[in-house]
C-alpha positions, 0 to 999 in steps of 0.5 A: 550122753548117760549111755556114754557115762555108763559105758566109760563107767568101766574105767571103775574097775581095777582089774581093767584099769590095769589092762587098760593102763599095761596095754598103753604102756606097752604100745606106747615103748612099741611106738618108741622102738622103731625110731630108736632102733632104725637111728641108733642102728644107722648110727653105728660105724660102718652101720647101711641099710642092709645092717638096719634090714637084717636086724629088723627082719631078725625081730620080724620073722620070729614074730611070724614063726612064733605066732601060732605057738604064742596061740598055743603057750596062751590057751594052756596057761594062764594068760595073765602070767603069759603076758607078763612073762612076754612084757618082761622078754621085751623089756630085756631083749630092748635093754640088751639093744640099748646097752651094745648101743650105748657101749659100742659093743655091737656085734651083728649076733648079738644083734640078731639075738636081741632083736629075735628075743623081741619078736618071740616075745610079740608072739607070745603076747599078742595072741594071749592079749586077746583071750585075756580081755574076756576074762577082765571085761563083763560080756555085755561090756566086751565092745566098750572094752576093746574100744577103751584098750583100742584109744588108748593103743592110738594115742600111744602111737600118736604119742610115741612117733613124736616122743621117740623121735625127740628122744633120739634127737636129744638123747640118742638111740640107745637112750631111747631104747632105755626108754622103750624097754622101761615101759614093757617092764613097767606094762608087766608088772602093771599085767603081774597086778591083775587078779584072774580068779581060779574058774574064770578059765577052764583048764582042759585036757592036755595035748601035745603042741601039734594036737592044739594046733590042729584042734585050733585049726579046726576052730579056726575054719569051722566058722566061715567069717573068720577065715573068709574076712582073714582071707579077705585081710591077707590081701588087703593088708598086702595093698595097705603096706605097699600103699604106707610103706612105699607107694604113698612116701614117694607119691608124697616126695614126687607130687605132694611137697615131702614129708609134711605132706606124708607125715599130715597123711599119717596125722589124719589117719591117727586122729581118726583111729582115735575118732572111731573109737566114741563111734565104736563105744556105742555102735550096735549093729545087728550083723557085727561082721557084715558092717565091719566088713562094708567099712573096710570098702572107705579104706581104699579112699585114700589110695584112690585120692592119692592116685588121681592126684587129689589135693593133699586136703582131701588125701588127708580127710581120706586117710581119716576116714580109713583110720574111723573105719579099721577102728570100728571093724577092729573094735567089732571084729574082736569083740564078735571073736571074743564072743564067739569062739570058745575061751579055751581056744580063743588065743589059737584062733587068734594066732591064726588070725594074726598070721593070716592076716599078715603073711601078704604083708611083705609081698606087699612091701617087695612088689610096691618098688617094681609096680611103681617102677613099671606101671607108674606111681599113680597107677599102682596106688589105684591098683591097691585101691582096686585089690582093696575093694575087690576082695571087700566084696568078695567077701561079702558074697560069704552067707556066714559074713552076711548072717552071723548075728550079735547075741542078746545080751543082758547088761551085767552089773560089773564090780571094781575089783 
C-alpha cells in the first residue's frame, strides 16, 4: 500500500495534473464523437450508410497519411504547443460538423473538409503526446505516469460511449458534437498551461522533412523489438478489428442474444483496461518487452471463447482479461519506448509505431464479412484467435524481444511545479 501512495503521490505535480487532466478531457470528447457523428450524419435527409462511410474514411485516412509528418512537426517544436495547436484543430473541425448539422447546410465537401481537419489533427497529436510525457514525468516515474494518463483514457471511453449516446438521444448529433468539440478546446488550453522549461529538450540541427524522416526511420529499425512487436501488431490489430468490428456483433446477433450480450463484452474489456492499470502501476519486471508481449498470447481468449460458442459469462471474463492485458503491455510498451529511444527522436519513432501497427487494420475490416460468409462465423473467430497467437510467438523468437533489459534507476524526488 505505501509503495501505492508513493507512486499516486504524482498526482501533487501540477505539470502532470494538467496532462493527466487535458488527456482526459480529450478522450472522453474522442469517445462522444463516434456516436454523434454516425447518428447526426444518418440523420440527414436523403443521408445512407455510404454518406456515414465516406465521411469517416475522409477523417480515417489523413490520420493514416499525416502520421508520419505528425512524428516529424513533434520532434522539431515544442511538443507542448504542437499538442495544443492539435487540440484546438479538433475542436474546430467538430464545431464546423456540429454548425452544418444543426443549420442544415450539409453539403458532402464541407463535410469531408471538417472531418479531414480532425484527422490531420489526430496525427498531429498523437505522436507529440508520446514524446511530451517524458519531459512532464520524472524518469523513475515514467510506468506510474503512463498508467495514471492510460486510467483516466479508459474511464473516458468507458464514460463517453454512455454520455454520448444519451446526448444524441436527448439532444441530438449536432448538440453532441458541441459537446465533443468544447472538450478538445478546453484539453488545449488546459496543454497551453503547461510549462516545458527551456533545456528540458534538445533542439538539433535542422533538416528537411525527408532528411527526419529517414533519420526517424533509422531509429525506427535499428532496435529489433520495435519493429519486431510492430510487426508483430500490425497482424494482430488486423485480427482484433475483424473480431470487434464484425465477426464478434454478428457472433452476438446470431447465437448470444443481441446486443446486450455485445455491449456486456465491451463492458468486461473496459473494466479490465481499467483493472490493469493498479497492476501496471507497480508491475516491474526485469524484460519489459518480453512480458508485455507474453501477455498479448490471453488476447485471443475471447475470440477462442467466442467461436466455441462458450457461455456469454465466460466470453465476458475473457474479453476482461484481454482488456488486463493490452493495459499492461501498453503501460510497458511506452514506457520502455519513452526510456529508450532518444528524446529528440521519440515522437518519429512513435509515428512509425502508430502507422504499423494500424496499417492492417482495415483489411482486417473488409475480409472479416467475406470470412464469415465462406468459412462460417465460428470459424473465422478461431482463425483470429489463431493469427493472434501465431504472430505472439513468432515474435518471441526475436533475441532483441527476449533480451532488452529495464535500467536501474534511482528513485528521483519529483517537485509539483
Amino acid at each position: 500500500m505505501h509503495s501505492y501512495i508513493r507512486d499516486l503521490g504524482l498526482l501533487r505535480d501540477r505539470r502532470f495534473t494538467l496532462l493527466l487532466s487535458a488527456r482526459t478531457i480529450s478522450v472522453l470528447g474522442s469517445a462522444f464523437a463516434p456516436v454523434a457523428l454516425a447518428f447526426g450524419i444518418l440523420g440527414l435527409p436523403g443521408a445512407d450508410a455510404t454518406t456515414l462511410s465516406v465521411v469517416l474514411t475522409a477523417e480515417a485516412l489523413p490520420m493514416v497519411v499525416f502520421m508520419l509528418v505528425g512524428g516529424v512537426i513533434a520532434d522539431r517544436l515544442p511538443r507542448q504547443r504542437v499538442m495544443m495547436a492539435g487540440e484546438f484543430m479538433m475542436a474546430a473541425g467538430f464545431f464546423a460538423l456540429a454548425a452544418m448539422l444543426l443549420t442544415g447546410w450539409t453539403p458532402m465537401p464541407a463535410l469531408v473538409a471538417a472531418a479531414a481537419l480532425a484527422g490531420i489533427a489526430t496525427a498531429i497529436t498523437f505522436p507529440a503526446l508520446t514524446g511530451i510525457i517524458p519531459e512532464v514525468v520524472p524518469r523513475d516515474r515514467l510506468q506510474t505516469g503512463n498508467a495514471l494518463l492510460g486510467l483516466g483514457a479508459n474511464a473516458s471511453r468507458v464514460a463517453g460511449a454512455v454520455l454520448g449516446g444519451g446526448t444524441v438521444v436527448l439532444f441530438g448529433g449536432g448538440w453532441a458534437l458541441v459537446a465533443s468539440g468544447a472538450m478538445f478546446a478546453l484539453a488545449g488550453v488546459l496543454i497551453a498551461l503547461l510549462r516545458i522549461e527551456p533545456g528540458e529538450r534538445s533542439g538539433g540541427e535542422r533538416h528537411s522533412v525527408l532528411t527526419d524522416l529517414r533519420d526517424g526511420w533509422r531509429e525506427f529499425r535499428s532496435r529489433q523489438w520495435i519493429w519486431v512487436v510492430v510487426a508483430q501488431f500490425s497482424l494482430l490489430v488486423m485480427a482484433i478489428q475483424a473480431g470487434h468490428g464484425v465477426l464478434g456483433p454478428l457472433m452476438a446477433k446470431e447465437s448470444l442474444g443481441g446486443p446486450a450480450a455485445w455491449s456486456a463484452f465491451l463492458a468486461g474489456e473496459a473494466v479490465g483496461m481499467i483493472a490493469g492499470v493498479l497492476v501496471s502501476i507497480r508491475l516491474r519486471p526485469s524484460r519489459p518487452i518480453l512480458v508485455g508481449v507474453v501477455l498479448c498470447l490471453p488476447t485471443a481468449l475471447p475470440y477462442l471463447l467466442l467461436g466455441l460458442e462458450a457461455p456469454l459469462w465466460g466470453i465476458v471474463a475473457g474479453s476482461f482479461v484481454l482488456g488486463v492485458c493490452f493495459d499492461v503491455f501498453g503501460v510497458l510498451w511506452q514506457t520502455t519506448m519513452q526510456r529508450e529511444v532518444p528524446a529528440e527522436s521519440l515522437s518519429r519513432v512513435s509515428s512509425y509505431d502508430m502507422l504499423g501497427s494500424l496499417m492492417f487494420g482495415p483489411i482486417g475490416l473488409m475480409l472479416a464479412g467475406p470470412a464469415a460468409s465462406v468459412f462460417g462465423t465460428e470459424e473465422a473467430l478461431l482463425g483470429c484467435a489463431a493469427i493472434i497467437v501465431l504472430c505472439t510467438l513468432a515474435a518471441l523468437l526475436s533475441p532483441g524481444v527476449r533480451n532488452l533489459r529495464a535500467p536501474r534507476l534511482e528513485p528521483v524526488q519529483a517537485e509539483a511545479k
